[in-house]
ZADO-1210 file (C-alpha; in nm, 4 decimals, padded with zeros to 6 digits):
<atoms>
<atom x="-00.9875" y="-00.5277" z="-09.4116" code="UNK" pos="1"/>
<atom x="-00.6568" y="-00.6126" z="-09.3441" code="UNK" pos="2"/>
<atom x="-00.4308" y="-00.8825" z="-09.4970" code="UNK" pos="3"/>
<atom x="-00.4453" y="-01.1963" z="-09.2560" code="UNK" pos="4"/>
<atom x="-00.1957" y="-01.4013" z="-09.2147" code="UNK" pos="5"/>
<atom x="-00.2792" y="-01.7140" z="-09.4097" code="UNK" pos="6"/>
<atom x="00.0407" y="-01.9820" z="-09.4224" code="UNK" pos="7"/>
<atom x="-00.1755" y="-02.2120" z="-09.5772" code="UNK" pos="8"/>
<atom x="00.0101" y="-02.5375" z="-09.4857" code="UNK" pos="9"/>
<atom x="00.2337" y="-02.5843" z="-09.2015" code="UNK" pos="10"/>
<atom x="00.5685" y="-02.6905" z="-09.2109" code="UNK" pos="11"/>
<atom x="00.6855" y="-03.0387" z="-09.3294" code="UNK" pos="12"/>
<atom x="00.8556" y="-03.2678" z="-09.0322" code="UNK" pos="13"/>
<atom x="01.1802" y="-03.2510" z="-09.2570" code="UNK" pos="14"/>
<atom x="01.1877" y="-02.8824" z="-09.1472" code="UNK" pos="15"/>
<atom x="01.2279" y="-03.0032" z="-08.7766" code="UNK" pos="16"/>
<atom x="01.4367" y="-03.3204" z="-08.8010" code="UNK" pos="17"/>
<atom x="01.6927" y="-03.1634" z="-08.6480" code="UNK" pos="18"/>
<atom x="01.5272" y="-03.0313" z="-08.3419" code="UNK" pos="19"/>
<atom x="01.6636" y="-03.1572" z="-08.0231" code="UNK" pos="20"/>
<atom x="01.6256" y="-03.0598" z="-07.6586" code="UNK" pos="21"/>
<atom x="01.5750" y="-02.6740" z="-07.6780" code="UNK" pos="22"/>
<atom x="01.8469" y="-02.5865" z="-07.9266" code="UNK" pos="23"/>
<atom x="01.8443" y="-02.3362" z="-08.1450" code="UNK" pos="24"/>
<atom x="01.8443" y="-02.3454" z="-08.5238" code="UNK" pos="25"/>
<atom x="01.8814" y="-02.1995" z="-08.8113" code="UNK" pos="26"/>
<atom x="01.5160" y="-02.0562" z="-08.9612" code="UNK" pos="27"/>
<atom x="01.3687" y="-02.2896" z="-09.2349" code="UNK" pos="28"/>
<atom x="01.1401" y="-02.1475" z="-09.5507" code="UNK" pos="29"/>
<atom x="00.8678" y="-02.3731" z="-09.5566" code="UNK" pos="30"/>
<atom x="00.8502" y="-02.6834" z="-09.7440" code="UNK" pos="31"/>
<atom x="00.5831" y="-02.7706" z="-10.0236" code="UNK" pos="32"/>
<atom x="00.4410" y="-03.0371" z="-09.8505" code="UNK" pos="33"/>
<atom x="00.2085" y="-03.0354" z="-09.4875" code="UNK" pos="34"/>
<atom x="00.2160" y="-03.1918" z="-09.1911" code="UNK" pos="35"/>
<atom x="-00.0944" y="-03.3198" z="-09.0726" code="UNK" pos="36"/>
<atom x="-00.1871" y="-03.2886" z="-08.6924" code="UNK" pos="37"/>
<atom x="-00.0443" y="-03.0006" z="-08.6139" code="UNK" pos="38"/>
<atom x="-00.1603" y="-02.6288" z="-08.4118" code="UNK" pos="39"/>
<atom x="-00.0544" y="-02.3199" z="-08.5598" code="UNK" pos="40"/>
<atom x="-00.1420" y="-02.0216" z="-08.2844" code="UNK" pos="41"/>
<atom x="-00.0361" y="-01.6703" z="-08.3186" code="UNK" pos="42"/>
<atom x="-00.1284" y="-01.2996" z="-08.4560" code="UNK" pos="43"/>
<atom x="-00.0577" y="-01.0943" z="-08.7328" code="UNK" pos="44"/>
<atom x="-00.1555" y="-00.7134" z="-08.8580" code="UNK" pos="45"/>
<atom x="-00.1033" y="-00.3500" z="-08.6938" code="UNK" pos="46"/>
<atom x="00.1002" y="-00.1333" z="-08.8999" code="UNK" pos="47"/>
<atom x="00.3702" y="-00.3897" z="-09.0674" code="UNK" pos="48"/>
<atom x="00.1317" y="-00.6876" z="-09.1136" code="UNK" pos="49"/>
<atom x="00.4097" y="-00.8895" z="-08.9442" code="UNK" pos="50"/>
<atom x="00.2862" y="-01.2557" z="-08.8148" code="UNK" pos="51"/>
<atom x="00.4172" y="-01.4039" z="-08.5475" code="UNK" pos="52"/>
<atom x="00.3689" y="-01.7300" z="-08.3619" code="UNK" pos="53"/>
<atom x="00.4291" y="-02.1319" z="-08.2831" code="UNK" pos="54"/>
<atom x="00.3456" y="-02.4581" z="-08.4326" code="UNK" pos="55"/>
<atom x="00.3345" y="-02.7993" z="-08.2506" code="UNK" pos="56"/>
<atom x="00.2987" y="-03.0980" z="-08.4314" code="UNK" pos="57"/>
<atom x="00.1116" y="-03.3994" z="-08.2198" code="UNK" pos="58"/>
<atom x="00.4471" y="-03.6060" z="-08.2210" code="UNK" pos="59"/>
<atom x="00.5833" y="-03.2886" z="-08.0269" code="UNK" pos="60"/>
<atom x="00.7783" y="-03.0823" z="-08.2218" code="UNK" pos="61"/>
<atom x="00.7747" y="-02.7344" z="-08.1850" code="UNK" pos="62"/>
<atom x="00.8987" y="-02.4316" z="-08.3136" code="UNK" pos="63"/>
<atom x="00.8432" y="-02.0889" z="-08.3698" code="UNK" pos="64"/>
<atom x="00.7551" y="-01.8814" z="-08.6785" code="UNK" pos="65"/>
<atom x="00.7700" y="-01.5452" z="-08.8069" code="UNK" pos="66"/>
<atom x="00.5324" y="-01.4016" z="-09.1392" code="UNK" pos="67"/>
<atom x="00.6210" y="-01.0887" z="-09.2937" code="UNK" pos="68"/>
<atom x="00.3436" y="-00.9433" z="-09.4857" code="UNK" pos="69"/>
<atom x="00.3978" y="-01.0696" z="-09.8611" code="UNK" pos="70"/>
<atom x="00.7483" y="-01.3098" z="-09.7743" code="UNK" pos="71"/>
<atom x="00.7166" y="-01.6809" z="-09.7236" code="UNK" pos="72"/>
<atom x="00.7009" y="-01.7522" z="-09.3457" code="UNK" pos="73"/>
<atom x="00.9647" y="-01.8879" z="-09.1673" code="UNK" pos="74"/>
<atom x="01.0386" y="-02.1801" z="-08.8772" code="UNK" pos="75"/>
<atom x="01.2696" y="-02.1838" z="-08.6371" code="UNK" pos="76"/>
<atom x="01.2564" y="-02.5270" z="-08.4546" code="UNK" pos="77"/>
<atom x="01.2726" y="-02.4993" z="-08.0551" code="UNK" pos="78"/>
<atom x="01.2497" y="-02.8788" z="-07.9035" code="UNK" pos="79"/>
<atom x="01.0509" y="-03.2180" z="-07.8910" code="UNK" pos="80"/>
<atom x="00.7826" y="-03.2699" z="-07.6100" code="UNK" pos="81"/>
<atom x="00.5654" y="-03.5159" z="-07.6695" code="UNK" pos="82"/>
<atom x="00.3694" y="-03.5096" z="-07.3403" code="UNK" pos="83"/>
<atom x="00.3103" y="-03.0798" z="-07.3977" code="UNK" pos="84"/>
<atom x="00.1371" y="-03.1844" z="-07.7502" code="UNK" pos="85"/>
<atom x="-00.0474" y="-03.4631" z="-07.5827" code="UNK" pos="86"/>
<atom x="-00.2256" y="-03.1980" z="-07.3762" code="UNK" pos="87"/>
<atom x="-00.2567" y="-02.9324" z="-07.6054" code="UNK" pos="88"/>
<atom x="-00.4222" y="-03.2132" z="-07.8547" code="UNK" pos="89"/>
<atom x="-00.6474" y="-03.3218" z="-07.5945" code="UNK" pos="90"/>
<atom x="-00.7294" y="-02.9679" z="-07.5035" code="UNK" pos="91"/>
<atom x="-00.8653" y="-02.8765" z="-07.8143" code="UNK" pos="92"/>
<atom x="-01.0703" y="-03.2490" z="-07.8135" code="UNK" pos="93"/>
<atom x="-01.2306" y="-03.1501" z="-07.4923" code="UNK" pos="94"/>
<atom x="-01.3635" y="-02.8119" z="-07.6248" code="UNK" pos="95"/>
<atom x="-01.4613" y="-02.9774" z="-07.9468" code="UNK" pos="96"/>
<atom x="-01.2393" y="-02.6917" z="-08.1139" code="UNK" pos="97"/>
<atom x="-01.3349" y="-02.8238" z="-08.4627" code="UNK" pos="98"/>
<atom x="-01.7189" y="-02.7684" z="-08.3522" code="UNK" pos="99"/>
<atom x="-01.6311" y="-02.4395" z="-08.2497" code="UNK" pos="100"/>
<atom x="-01.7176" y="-02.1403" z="-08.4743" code="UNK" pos="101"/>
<atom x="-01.5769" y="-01.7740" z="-08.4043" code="UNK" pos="102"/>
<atom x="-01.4301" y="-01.5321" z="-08.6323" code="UNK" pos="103"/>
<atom x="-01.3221" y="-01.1658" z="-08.5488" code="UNK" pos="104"/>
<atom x="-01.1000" y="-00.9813" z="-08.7085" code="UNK" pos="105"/>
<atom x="-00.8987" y="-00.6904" z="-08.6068" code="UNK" pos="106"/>
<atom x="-00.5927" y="-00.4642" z="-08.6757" code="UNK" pos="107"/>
<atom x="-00.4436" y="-00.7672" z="-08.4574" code="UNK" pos="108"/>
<atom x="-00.5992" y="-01.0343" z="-08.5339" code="UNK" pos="109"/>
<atom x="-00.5155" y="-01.3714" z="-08.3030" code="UNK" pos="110"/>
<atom x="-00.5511" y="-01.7530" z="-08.4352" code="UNK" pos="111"/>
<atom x="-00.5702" y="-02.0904" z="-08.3636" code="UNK" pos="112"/>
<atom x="-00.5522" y="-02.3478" z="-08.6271" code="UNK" pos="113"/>
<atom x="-00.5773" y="-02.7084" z="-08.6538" code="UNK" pos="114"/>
<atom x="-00.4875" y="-02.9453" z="-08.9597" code="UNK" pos="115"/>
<atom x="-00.5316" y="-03.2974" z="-08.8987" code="UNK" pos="116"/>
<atom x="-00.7113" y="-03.5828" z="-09.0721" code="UNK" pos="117"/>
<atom x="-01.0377" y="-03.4113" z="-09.0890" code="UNK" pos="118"/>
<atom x="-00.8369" y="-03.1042" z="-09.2910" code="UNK" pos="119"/>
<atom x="-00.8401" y="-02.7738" z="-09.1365" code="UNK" pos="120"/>
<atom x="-01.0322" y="-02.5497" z="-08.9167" code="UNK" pos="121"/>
<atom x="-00.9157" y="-02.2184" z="-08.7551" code="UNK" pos="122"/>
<atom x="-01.0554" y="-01.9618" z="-08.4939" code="UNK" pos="123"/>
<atom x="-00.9725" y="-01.6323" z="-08.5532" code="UNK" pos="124"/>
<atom x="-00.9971" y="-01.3130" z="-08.2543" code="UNK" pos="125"/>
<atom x="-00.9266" y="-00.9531" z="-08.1933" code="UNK" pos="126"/>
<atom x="-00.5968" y="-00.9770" z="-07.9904" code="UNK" pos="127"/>
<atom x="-00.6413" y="-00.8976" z="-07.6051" code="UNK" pos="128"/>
<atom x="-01.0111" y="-01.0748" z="-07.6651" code="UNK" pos="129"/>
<atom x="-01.0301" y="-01.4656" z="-07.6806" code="UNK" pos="130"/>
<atom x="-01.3455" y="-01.6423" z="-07.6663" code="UNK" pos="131"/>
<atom x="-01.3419" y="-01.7428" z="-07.3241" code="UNK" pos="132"/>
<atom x="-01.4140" y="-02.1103" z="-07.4145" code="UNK" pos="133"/>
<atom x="-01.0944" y="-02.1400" z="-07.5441" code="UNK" pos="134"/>
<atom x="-00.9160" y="-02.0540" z="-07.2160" code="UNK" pos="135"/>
<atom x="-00.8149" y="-02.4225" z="-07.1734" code="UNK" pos="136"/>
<atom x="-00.6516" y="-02.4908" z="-07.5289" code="UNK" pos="137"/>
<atom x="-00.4308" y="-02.1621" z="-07.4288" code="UNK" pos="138"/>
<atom x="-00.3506" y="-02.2383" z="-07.1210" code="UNK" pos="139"/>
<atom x="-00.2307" y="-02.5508" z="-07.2315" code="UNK" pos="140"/>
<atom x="-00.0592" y="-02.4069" z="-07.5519" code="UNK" pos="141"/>
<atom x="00.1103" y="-02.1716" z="-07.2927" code="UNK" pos="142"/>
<atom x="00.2112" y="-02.4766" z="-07.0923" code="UNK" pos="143"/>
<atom x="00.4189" y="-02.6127" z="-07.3768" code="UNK" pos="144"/>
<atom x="00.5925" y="-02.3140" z="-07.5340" code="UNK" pos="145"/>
<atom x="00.6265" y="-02.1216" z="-07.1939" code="UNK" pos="146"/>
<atom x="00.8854" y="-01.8771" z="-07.2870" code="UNK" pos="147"/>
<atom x="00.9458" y="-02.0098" z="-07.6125" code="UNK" pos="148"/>
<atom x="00.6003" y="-01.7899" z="-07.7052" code="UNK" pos="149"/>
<atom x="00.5944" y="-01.5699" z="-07.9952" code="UNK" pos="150"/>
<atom x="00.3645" y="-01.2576" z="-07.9486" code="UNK" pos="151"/>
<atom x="-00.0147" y="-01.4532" z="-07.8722" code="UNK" pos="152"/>
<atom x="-00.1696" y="-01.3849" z="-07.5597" code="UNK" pos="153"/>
</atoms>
């Protein structure tokens, strides 16, 4: 099997303070500490292991990260917009995405996670092959990164 890509916690909001309308930032290491309702979607394996993906918190922060196999990930905050994590939050509540079980696992293997209240729960997929009941959740996922996307279908 090979490694996953396992952040554990997602960034702190410290990490995107600074974030404004779509400009470009330093990358952050993550901090200690979590933030709590917030969607972590991307993939990681093939032959470097390398993860790559986006995080959007429900207050609308977004950014981008990037895990190489065995170093700490890290952030790169891309903007605020509230009204994209609004849908991609509701999304996920209309599909019951916590209630939803599915687990594949690949040489690229493709996630969604969620960590809110209720702690966290994550659906994992062989890239190129996404249970089709989550069609929704990406399209509105896509929706709010657009071409701020980091290597998820």
């Amino acid at each position: 099997m090979l490694p996953r890509l396992r952040c554990g916690a997602l960034v702190a909001l410290s990490a995107f303070a600074g974030a404004t309308g779509g400009s470009a930032q330093e990358p952050a290491q993550d901090p200690p500490s979590a933030v709590s309702d917030s969607v972590r979607i991307g993939c990681s394996g093939g032959n470097t292991g390398l993860g790559l993906g986006n995080t959007i918190t429900r207050d609308g922060q977004l950014a981008a990260y990037r895990k190489p196999l065995r170093d700490a990930a890290t952030h790169t905050p891309l903007r605020r917009d509230s009204a994209a994590a609004a849908g991609v939050f509701a999304a996920l509540e209309r599909l019951r995405f916590r209630a939803f079980r599915f687990s594949e696992i690949g040489n690229m293997t493709c996630y969604i996670e969620l960590i809110d209240g209720e702690g966290k729960h994550e659906v994992n997929w062989v890239m190129g092959q996404a249970p089709p009941e989550l069609a929704p959740a990406l399209a509105a996922l896509r929706r709010a990164f657009g071409d701020d996307r980091r290597m998820w279908p």
